[in-house]
C-alpha positions in Angstrom: 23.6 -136.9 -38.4 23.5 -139.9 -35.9 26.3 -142.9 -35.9 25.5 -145.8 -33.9 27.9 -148.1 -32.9 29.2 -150.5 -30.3 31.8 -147.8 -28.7 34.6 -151.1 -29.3 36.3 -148.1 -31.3 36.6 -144.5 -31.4 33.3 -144.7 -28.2 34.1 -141.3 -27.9 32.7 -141.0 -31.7 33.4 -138.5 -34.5 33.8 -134.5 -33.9 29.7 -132.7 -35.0 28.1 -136.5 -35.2 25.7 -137.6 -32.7 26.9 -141.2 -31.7 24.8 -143.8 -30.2 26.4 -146.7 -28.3 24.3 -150.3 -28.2 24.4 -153.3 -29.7 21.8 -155.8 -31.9 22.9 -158.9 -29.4 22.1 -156.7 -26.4 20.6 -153.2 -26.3 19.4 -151.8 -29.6 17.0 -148.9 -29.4 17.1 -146.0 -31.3 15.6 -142.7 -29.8 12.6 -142.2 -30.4 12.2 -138.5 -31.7 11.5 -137.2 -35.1 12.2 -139.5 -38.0 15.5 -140.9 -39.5 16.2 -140.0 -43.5 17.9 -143.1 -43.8 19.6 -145.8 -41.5 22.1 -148.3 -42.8 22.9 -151.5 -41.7 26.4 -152.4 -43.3 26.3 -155.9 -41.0 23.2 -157.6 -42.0 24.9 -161.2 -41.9 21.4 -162.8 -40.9 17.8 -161.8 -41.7 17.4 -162.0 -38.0 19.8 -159.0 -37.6 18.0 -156.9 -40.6 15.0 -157.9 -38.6 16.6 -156.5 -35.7 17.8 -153.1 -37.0 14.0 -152.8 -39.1 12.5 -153.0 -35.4 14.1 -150.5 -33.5 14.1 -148.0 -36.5 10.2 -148.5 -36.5 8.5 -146.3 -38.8 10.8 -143.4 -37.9 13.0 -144.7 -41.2 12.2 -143.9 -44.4 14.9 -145.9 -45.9 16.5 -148.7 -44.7 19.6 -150.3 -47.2 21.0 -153.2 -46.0 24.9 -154.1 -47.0 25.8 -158.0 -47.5 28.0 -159.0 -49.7 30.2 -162.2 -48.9 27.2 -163.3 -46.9 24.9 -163.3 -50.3 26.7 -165.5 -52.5 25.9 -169.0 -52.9 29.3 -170.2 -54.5 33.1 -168.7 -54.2 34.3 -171.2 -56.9 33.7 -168.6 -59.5 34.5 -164.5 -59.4 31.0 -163.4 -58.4 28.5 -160.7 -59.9 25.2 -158.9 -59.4 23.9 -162.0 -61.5 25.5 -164.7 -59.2 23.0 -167.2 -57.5 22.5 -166.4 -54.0 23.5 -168.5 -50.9 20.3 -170.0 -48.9 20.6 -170.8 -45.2 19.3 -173.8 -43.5 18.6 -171.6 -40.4 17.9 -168.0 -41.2 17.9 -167.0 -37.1 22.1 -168.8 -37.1 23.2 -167.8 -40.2 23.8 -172.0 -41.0 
């Protein structure tokens, strides 16, 4: 197992887990041995981040969920579901 992370907390990572230290507005590379079983990206805010994260996995992924939630919805003036419209940006690369 293999945590990537900024190293803004816990750098020293967690005890048996390989950590990684970079970060997707400066270095991200992954290492590029064997394949990954999965990688998940739990701050895909922008579709030029998911981009980001898809690129340095490469084909070494073989799956590669991506976690959004406030960031999906088009409209708070109503509790949200899986059915809720979804929110469209102006400027995919900004997140505006």
């Amino acid at each position: 197992m293999t945590h990537f992370n900024r190293g803004k907390r816990a750098a020293e990572g967690v005890a048996g887990v390989e950590t990684l230290i970079g970060d997707r507005k400066g270095q991200l590379r992954f290492p590029q041995r064997g394949t990954w079983d999965v990688v998940v990206d739990d701050t895909g805010y922008i579709p030029k981040f998911v981009k980001m994260v898809r690129g340095a996995a490469g084909a070494q992924r073989r799956l590669l969920p991506v976690i959004s939630s406030i960031s999906a919805y088009a409209s708070f003036a109503q509790p949200n579901d899986e059915h809720s419209p979804t929110g469209k940006l102006s400027n995919p690369d900004t997140g505006r």
